[in-house]
N, C-alpha and C positions, 0 to 999 in steps of 0.2 A: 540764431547762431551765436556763439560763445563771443565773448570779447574779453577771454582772458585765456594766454596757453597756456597748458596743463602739464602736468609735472608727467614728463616723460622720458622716456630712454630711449634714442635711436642707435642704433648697432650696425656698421658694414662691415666688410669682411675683415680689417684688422683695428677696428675701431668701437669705441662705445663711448656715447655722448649721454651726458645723463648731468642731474643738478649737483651743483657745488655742495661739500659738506664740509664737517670741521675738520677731518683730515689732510684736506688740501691743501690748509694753508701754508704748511711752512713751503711746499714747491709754489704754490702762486706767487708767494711773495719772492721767490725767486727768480720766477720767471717773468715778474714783471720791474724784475731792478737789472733786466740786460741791458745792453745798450743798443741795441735795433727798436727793443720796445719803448724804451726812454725816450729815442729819435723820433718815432714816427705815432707819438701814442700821448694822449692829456692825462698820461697818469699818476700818479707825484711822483716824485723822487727825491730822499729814498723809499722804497716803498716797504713800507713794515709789516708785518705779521699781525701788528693791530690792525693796520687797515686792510689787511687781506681775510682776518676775522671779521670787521665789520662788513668787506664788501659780502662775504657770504649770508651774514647772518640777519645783515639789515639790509641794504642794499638790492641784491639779488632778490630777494624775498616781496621787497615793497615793489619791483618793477615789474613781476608779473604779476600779484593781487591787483596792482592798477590796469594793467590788459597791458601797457606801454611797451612791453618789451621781454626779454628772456635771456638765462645765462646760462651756457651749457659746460662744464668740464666735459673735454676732451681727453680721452686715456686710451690707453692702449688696450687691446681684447688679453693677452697672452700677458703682460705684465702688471697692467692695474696703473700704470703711472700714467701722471697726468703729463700731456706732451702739448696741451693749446687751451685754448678757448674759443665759442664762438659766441656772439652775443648779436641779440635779434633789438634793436632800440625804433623810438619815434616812430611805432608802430598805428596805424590810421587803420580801425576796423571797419568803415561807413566806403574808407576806397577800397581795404584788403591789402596793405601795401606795408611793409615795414623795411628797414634796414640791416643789414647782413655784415658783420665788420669779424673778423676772424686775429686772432694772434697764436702764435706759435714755439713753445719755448727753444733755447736755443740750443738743448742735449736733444731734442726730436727733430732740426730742418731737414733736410734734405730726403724726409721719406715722403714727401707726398701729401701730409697728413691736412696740410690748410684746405687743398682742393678737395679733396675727398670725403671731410667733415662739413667743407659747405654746398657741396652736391647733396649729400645725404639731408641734411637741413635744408636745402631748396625745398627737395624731391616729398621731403613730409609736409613740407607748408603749405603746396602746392594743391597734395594730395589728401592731405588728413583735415587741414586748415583752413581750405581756400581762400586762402591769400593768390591774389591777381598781378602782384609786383612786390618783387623785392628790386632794393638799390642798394647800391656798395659805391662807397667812396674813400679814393686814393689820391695819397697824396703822389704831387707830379715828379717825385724825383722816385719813389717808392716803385723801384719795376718788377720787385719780386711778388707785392704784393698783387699790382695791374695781372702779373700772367696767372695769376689764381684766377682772378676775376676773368679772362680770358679762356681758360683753360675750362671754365663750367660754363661756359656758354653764355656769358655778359656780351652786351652790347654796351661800347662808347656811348656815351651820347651827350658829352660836351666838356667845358671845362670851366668851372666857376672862380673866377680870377680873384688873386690872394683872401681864397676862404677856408684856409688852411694854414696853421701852427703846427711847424714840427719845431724840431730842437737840436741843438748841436753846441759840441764841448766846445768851452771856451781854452785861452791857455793854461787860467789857473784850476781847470779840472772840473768846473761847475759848467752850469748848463744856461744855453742861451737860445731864446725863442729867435726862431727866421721861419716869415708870413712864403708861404707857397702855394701852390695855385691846388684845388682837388680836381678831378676827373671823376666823374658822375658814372657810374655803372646802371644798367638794367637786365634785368631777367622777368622772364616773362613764363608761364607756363610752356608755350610752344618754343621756346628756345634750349629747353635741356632736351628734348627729343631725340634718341638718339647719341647724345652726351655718352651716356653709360658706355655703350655700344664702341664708340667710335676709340674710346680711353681703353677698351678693350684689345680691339684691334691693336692699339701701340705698343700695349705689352704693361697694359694698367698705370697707377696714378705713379709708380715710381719710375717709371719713362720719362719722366718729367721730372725729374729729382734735385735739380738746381731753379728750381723755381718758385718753392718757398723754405 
């Protein structure tokens, strides 16, 4: 079996997740100088266009040639804009197990799009990959992010005391590390069963539309 994922395109009904290229950088690098992503995310700031060209060109590129991981641009099916990321890291092919961590820009919250792009990236890793677990980790004040993780069929399963750095403005407008606790997520193949189904029933992933 493979120990590296391959360059692919998943598609739901208003989504298309497919690799980073050079046209995304000026919205990447926008979307990751918000301040939700600054707070809850180790990614510099400010974040520049060079390093939003290097993360695609070099970065992305090296962590799936090593099997370790994967970067998906997140976009819209009808408009083409990029509205998230989801990124697969510390990927173990000998357990089948990798990590799932999602970001969302902040012109696309409130449509659903974090749970719905990582239902759809479970549902292929599960399915196409056999991968046996994924894990998602949140930080503890982070509850938008928890009810994604919630909302696709994660199970709690503990909380790993101050192993976690987010960040928050100071008063002269710069940014200051405060150590927080993560909460460990699992997903398991038998725990989306039904997912799709039930998200149906409520009236789809924008029923949920304060949640990420």
């Amino acid at each position: 079996m493979t120990n590296t994922f391959p360059e692919i395109s998943i598609s739901t009904e208003r989504l298309v997740l497919r690799p980073l290229d050079e046209d995304d950088v000026p919205a990447l690098a926008e979307m990751m100088n918000d301040e939700l992503v600054a707070a809850w995310t180790s990614v510099p700031q400010p974040f520049t266009e060079d390093g939003a060209r290097k993360w695609i060109s070099e970065y992305a590129p090296r962590e799936r040639t090593a099997g370790t991981g994967l970067d998906l641009a997140v976009t819209e099916f009808l408009t083409q804009r990029l509205v998230g990321i989801i990124q697969l890291t510390k990927t173990n092919w000998h357990v089948r197990a990798t990590e799932l961590s999602y970001i969302v820009a902040p012109w696309a919250r409130g449509e659903g799009y974090a749970s719905e792009a990582a239902l759809a990236t479970a549902q292929w890793l599960f399915r196409d990959q056999g991968m046996e677990r994924i894990e998602l980790r949140t930080a503890a004040d982070n509850t938008a992010s928890q009810q994604v993780a919630q909302k696709i069929g994660c199970i709690s399963e503990g909380v790993l005391r101050g192993a976690c750095i987010a960040r928050t403005r100071t008063e002269d407008g710069t940014w200051a590390d405060v150590r927080t606790d993560f909460i460990v997520w699992s997903l398991l193949p038998e725990d989306i069963e039904g997912v799709t189904e039930q998200l149906a029933e409520a009236g789809g992933f924008t029923a949920f539309s304060d949640w990420n």
